[in-house]
N, C-alpha and C positions, 0 to 999 in steps of 0.2 A: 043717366042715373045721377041726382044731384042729393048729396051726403049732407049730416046737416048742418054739423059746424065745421070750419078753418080753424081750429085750437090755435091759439099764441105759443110758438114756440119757442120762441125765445125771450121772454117775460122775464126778467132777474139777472140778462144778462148786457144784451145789448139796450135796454134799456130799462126802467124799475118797472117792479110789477106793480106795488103799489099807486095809486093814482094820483097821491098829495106828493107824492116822490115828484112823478113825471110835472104838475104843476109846479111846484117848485123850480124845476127848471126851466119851466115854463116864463113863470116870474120873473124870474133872476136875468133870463133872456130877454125879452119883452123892455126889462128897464133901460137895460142897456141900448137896443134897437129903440126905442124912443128919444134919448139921447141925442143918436146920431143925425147931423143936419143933413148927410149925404143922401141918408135914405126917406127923407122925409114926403117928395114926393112916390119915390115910388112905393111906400105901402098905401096909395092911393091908388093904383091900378087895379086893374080886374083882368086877368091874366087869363087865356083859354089853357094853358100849360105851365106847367114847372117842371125844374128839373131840382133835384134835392136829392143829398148824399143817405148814404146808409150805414152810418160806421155806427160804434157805437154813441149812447147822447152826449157822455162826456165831451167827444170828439167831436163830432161833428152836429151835434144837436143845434148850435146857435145858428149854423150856418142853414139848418131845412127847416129850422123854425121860424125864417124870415120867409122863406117862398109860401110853406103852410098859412102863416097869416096873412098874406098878401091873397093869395089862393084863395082864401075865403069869404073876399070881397065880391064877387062874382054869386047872385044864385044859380046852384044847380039842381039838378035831381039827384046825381050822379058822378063816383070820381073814380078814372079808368086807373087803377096803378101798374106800370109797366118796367119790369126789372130782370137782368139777368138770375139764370139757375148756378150758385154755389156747389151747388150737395150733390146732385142727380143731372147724369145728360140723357138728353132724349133729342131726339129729329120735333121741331114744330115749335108751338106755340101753344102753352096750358093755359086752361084759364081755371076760373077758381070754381068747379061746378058744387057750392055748396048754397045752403040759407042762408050761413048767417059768417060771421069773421069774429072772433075773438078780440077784444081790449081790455085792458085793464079800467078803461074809463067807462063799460060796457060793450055790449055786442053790437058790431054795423050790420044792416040788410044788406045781401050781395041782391044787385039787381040781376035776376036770373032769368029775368024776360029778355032783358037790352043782351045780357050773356050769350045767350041764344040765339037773337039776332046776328051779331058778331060772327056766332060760328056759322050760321047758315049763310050768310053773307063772305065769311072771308076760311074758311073751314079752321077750326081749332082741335087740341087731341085735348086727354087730359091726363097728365104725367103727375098722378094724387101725392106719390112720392117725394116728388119736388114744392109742394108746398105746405108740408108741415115745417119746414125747419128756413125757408128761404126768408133770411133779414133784411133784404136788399126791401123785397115789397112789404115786409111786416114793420119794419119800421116806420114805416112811412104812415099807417095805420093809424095806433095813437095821438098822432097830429091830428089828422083828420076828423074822428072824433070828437076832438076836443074844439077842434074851431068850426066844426060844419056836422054837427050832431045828427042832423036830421036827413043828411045825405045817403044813397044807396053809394055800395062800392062794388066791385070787380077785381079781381087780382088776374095778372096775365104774366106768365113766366118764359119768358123763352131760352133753350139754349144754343144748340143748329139750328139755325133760321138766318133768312134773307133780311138785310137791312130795307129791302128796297120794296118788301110784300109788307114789313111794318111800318114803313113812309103810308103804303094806302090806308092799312089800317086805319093809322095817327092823324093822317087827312080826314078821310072818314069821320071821326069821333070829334076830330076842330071842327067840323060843320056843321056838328050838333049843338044849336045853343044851350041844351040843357045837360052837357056834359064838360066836365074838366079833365084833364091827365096829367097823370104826377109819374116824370121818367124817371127813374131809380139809378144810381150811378155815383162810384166813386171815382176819382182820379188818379195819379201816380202812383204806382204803391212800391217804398221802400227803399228811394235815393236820396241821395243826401239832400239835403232844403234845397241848396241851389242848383242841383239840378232837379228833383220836382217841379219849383219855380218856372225851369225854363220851360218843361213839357209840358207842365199846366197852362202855360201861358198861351199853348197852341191852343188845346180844346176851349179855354177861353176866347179866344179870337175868332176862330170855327163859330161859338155859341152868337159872337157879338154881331160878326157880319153873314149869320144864318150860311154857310160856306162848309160844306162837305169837304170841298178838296182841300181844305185848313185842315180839318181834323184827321185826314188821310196821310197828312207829314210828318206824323209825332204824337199824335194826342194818343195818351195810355189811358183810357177812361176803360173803367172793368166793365161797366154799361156802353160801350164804344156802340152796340148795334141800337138800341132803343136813342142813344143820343146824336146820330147819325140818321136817324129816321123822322125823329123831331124836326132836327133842324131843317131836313129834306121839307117835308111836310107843312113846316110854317111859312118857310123863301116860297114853295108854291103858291099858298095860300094867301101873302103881301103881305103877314105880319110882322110885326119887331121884335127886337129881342132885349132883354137885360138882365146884367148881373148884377144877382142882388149883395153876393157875397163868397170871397173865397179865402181860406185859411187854409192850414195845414196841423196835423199833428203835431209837431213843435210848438205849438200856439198854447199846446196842454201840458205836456209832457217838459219842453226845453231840451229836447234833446233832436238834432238836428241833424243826427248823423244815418238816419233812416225814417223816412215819413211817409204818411200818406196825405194826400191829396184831397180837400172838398170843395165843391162851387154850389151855388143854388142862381139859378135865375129862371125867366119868366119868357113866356111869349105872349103877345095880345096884340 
């Protein structure tokens, strides 16, 4: 049964509902990322993957606004988004069985054909509960939109699930040229800077040398399974990896004495 919108559930909070909002920050980011000489070649990549945080924009919006526009280099048809479930647990892997996804920038087509394939291919449930309110993949959204208008999307939520059934998945879907994926994932949540720093620095390392058993010694990423499965997935597949960007909540706030953690990079 495929229902026929994904409503925005969270519009007003973790990110603006208005749309001259979101550009704005849009802007405001964008200027700064042009600026920088560090990143200069890499928004010249064409990335088969990203990984981008999900916190609110304030927080972490600069940071998966550099993977989203890098992202957008690449044509696709299609971009798979894959994040952990906040709200609701369920055994599996949801996917999004509706028409259409909600933005504030306007509505995305879920590709319900390629959806289908997926599940007949790799079996999927569908946990409807767990994605009206999950920000982990909806934020991710409005990017998309905004830099790849014309793209169909997918949302896929998992909470009990195997790291190791969504490495085939993520294989799978890198071998589709006419497909992207965007893995949803924040990092530390709620240590002091310097020790987020340190434990970031693992999942970082993990991300850089595509290396599982890094991120198996430390890394607190709340997306730990989809970003464990990336990285499985890409080292198979002889891709590279980079970071395009990581900060912390202190970077907003200045207050250092509990943070969380954001990275964004790339595979191709």
């Amino acid at each position: 049964m495929i229902l026929d919108i994904r409503k925005a559930g969270n519009a007003g909070s973790f990110y603006p509902a208005n749309p001259r909002d979101i550009k704005r920050f849009i802007d405001v980011f964008n200027d700064a990322v042009n600026e920088s000489k560090r990143l200069k070649e890499a928004l010249k990549l064409k990335p088969k993957a990203i990984i981008s945080p999900h916190a609110g924009y304030i927080y972490s919006g600069f940071t998966a606004n550099i993977a989203h526009r890098v992202l957008a280099n690449r044509e696709v048809k299609r971009v798979v988004v894959i994040g952990p479930s906040h709200h609701v647990y369920f055994h599996g892997l949801s996917g999004s069985f509706f028409k259409e996804y909600e933005t504030p920038f306007g509505n995305i087509e879920i590709d319900t054909d390629y959806l289908e394939l997926i599940n007949k291919n790799f079996g999927l449930v569908f946990a409807k509960d767990a994605h009206y309110k999950e920000h982990s993949t909806e934020t991710q959204m409005p990017f998309i939109k905004y830099y790849q208008p014309d793209v169909k999307v997918i949302e896929l939520i998992y909470s009990d699930y195997s790291s190791d059934k969504m490495a085939k998945i993520i294989k799978w879907l890198l071998e589709d040229s006419l497909t992207s994926v965007v893995i949803s994932t924040d990092l530390s949540h709620f240590y002091t800077l310097q020790k987020a720093n340190t434990l970031d620095s693992i999942c970082i390392s993990g991300i850089e040398k595509l290396d599982t058993n890094i991120l198996d010694v430390g890394c607190e990423a709340c997306g730990i399974l989809g970003l464990k499965a990336v990285v499985k997935a890409s080292k198979e597949l002889g891709l590279k990896s980079i970071v395009f960007d990581y900060r912390t909540s202190a970077d907003v706030t200045n207050d250092s004495s509990s943070v969380v953690g954001y990275v964004s990079a790339g595979v191709y």
